[in-house]
N, CA, C and O atoms as a GROMACS GRO file, in nm:
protein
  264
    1UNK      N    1  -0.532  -1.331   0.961
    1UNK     CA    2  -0.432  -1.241   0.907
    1UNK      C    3  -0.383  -1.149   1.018
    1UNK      O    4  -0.443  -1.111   1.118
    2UNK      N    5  -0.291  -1.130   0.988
    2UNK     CA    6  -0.186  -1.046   1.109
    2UNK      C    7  -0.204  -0.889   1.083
    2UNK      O    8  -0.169  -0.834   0.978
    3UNK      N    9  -0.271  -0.816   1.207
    3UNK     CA   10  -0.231  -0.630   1.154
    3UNK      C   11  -0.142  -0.570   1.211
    3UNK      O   12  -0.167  -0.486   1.297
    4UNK      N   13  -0.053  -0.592   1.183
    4UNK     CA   14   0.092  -0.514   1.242
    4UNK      C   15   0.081  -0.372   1.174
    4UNK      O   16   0.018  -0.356   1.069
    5UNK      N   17   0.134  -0.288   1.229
    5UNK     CA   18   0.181  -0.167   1.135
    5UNK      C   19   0.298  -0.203   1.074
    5UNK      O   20   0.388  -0.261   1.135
    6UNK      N   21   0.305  -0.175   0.964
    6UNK     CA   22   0.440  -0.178   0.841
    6UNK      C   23   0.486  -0.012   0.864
    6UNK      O   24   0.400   0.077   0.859
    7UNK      N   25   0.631   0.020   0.889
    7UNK     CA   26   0.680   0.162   0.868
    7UNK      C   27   0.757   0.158   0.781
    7UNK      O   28   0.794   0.269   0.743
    8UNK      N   29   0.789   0.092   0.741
    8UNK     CA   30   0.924   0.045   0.634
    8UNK      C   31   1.043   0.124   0.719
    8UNK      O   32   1.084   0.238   0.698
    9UNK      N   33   1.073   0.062   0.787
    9UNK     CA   34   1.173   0.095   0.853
    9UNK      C   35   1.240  -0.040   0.891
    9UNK      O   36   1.356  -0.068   0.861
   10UNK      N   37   1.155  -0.121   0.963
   10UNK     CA   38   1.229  -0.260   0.969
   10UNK      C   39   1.144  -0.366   0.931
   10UNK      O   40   1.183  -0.480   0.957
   11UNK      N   41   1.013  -0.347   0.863
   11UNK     CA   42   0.892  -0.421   0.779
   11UNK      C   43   0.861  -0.347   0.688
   11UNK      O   44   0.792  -0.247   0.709
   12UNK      N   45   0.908  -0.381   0.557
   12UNK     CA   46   0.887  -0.278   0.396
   12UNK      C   47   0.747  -0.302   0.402
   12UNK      O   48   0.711  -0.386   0.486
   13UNK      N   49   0.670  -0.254   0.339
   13UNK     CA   50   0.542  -0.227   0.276
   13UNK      C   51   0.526  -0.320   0.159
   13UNK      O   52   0.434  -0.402   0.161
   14UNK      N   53   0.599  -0.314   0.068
   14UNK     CA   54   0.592  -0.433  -0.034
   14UNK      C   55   0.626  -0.567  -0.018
   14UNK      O   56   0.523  -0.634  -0.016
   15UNK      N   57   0.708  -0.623  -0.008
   15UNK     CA   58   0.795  -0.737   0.096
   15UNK      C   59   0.702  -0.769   0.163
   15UNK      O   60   0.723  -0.889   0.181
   16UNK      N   61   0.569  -0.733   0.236
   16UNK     CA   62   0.482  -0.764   0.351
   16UNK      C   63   0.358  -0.831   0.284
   16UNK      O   64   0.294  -0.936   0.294
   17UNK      N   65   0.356  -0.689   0.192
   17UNK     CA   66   0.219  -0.728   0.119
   17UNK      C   67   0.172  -0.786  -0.027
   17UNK      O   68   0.058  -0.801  -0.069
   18UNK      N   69   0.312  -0.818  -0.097
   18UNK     CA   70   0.334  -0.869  -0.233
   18UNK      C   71   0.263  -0.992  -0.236
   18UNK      O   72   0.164  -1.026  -0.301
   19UNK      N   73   0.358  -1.072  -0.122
   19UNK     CA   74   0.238  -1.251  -0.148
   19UNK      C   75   0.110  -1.240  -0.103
   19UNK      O   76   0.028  -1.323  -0.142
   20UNK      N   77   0.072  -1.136  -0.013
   20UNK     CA   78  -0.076  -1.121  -0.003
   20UNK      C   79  -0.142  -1.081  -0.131
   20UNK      O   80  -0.228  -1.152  -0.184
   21UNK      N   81  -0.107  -0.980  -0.174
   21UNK     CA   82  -0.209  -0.922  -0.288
   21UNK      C   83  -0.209  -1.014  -0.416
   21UNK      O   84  -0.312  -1.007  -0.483
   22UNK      N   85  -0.107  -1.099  -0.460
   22UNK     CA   86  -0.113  -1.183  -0.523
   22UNK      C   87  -0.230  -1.301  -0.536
   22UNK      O   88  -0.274  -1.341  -0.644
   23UNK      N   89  -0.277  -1.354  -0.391
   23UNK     CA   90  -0.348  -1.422  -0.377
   23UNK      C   91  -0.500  -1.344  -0.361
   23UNK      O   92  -0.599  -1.403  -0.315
   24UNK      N   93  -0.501  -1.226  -0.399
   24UNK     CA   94  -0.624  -1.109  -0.336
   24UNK      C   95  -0.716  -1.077  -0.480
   24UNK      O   96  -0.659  -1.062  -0.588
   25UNK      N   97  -0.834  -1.070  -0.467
   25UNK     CA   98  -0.886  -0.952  -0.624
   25UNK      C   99  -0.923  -0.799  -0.495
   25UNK      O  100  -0.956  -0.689  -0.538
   26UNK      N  101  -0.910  -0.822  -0.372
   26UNK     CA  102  -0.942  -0.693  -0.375
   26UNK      C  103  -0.869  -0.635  -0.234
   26UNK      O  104  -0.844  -0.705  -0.135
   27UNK      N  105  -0.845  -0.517  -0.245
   27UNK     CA  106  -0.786  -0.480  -0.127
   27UNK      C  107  -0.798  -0.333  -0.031
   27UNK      O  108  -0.871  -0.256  -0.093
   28UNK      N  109  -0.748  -0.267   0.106
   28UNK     CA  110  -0.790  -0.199   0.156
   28UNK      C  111  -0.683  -0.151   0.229
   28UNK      O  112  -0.632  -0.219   0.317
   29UNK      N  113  -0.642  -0.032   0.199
   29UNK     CA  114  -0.548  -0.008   0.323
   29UNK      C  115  -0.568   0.135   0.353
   29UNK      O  116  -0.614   0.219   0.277
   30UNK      N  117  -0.518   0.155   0.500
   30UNK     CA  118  -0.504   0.249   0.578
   30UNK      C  119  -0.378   0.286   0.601
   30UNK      O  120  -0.282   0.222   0.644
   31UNK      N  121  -0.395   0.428   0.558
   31UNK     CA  122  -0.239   0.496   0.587
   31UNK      C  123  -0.251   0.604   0.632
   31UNK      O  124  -0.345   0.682   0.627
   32UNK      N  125  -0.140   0.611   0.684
   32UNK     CA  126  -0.110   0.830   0.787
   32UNK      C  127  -0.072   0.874   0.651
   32UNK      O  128  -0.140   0.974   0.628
   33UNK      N  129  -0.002   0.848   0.556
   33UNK     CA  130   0.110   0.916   0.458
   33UNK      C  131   0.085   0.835   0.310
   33UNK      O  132   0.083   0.712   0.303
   34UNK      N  133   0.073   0.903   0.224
   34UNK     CA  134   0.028   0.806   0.072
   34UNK      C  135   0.161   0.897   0.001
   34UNK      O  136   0.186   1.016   0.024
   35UNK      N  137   0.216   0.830  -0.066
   35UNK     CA  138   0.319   0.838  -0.190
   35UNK      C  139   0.250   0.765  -0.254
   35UNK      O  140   0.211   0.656  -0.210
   36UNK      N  141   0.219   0.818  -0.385
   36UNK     CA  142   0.228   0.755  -0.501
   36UNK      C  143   0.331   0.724  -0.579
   36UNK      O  144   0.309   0.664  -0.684
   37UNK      N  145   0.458   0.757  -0.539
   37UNK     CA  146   0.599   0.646  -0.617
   37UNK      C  147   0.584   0.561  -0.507
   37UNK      O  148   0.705   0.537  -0.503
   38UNK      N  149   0.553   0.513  -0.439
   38UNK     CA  150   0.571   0.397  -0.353
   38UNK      C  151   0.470   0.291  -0.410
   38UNK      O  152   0.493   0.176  -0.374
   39UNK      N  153   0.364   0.309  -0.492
   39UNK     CA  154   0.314   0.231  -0.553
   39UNK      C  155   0.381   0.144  -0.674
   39UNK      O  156   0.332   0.034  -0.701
   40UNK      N  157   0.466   0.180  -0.729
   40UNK     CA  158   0.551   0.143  -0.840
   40UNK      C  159   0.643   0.001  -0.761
   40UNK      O  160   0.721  -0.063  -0.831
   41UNK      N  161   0.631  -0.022  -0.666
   41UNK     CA  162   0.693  -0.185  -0.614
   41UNK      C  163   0.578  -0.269  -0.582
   41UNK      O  164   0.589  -0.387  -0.548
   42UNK      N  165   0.472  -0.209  -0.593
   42UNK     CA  166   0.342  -0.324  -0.598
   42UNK      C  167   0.250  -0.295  -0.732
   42UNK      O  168   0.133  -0.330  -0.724
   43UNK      N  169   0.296  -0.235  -0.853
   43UNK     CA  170   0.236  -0.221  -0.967
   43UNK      C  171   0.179  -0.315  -0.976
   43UNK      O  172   0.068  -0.338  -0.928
   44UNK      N  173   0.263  -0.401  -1.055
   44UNK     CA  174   0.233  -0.521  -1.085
   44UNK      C  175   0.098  -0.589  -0.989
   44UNK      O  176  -0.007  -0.574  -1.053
   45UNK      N  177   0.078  -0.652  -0.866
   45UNK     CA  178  -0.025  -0.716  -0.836
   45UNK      C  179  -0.128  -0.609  -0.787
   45UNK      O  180  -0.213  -0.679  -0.732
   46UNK      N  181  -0.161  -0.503  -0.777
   46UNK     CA  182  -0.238  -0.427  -0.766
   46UNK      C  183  -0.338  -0.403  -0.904
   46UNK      O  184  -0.459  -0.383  -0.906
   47UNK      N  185  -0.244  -0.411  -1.013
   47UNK     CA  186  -0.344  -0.415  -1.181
   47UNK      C  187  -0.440  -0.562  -1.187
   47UNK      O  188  -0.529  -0.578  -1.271
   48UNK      N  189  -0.402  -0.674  -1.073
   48UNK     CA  190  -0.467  -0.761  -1.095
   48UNK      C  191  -0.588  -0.742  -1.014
   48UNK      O  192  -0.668  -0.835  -1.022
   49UNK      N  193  -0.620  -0.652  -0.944
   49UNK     CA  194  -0.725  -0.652  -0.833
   49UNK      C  195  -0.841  -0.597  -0.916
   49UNK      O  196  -0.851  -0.526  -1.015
   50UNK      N  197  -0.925  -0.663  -0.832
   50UNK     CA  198  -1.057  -0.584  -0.921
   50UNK      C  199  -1.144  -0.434  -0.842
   50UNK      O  200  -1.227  -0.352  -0.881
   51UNK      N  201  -1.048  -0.464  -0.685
   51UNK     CA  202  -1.078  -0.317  -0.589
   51UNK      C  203  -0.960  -0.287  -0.544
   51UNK      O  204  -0.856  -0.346  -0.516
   52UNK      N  205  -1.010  -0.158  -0.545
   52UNK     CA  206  -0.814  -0.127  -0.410
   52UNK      C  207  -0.894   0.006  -0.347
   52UNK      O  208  -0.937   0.097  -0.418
   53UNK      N  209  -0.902   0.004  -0.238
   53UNK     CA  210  -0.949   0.103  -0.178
   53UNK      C  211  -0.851   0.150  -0.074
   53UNK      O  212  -0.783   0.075  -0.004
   54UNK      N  213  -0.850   0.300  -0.068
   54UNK     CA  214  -0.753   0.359  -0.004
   54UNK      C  215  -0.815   0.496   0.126
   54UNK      O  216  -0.876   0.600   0.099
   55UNK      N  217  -0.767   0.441   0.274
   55UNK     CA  218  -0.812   0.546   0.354
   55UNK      C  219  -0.678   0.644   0.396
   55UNK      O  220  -0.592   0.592   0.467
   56UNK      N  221  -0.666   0.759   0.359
   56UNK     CA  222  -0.555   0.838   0.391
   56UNK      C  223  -0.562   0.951   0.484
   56UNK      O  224  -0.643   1.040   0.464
   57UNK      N  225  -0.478   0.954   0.593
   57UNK     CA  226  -0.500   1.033   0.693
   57UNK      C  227  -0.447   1.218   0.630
   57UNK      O  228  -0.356   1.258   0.557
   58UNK      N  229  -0.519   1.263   0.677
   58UNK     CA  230  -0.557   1.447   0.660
   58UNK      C  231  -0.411   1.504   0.624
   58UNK      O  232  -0.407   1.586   0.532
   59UNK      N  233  -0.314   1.476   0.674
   59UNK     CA  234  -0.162   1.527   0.610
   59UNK      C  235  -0.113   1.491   0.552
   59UNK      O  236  -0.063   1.379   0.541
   60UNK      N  237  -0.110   1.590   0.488
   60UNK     CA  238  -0.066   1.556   0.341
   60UNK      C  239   0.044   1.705   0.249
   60UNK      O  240   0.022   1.821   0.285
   61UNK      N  241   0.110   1.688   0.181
   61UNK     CA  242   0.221   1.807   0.128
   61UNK      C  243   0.254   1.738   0.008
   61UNK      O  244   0.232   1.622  -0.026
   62UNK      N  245   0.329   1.866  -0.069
   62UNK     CA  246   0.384   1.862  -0.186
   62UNK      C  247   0.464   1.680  -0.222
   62UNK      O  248   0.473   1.647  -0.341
   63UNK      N  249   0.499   1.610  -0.147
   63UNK     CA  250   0.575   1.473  -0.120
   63UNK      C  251   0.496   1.443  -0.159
   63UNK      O  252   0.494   1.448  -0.282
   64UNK      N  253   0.365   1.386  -0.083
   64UNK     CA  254   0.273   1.273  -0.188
   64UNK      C  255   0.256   1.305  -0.294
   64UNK      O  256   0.255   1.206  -0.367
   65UNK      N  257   0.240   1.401  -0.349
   65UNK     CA  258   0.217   1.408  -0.537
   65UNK      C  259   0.337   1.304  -0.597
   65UNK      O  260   0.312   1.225  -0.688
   66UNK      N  261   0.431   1.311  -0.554
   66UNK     CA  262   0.532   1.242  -0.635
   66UNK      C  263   0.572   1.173  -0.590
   66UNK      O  264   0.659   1.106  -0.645
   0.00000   0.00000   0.00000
């Protein structure tokens, strides 16, 4: 498997990781920045996992809540 960084800038985050998690029950990611509306384009195959574990780097503001 390939670890590129995704910025969604010119590699989306979903688009990257949709046919992966599809084929996944469990998963792991590392991020500088967590939105939780950015989860709402991988709803769907993320309810199929039986893990999702999340490492989020120390900055953080009013933005990620929503």
């Amino acid at each position: 498997m390939q670890h590129d960084i995704i910025d969604n800038r010119e590699r989306k985050l979903a688009a990257s990781v949709k046919p992966l998690l599809s084929e996944s029950e469990r998963a792991k990611f590392a991020v500088g920045y967590f939105f939780i509306s950015g989860f709402k384009f991988i709803a769907d195959e993320l309810e199929k996992l039986t893990e999702l574990r999340l490492l989020v780097g120390t900055v953080s503001d009013s933005q990620t809540i929503g």
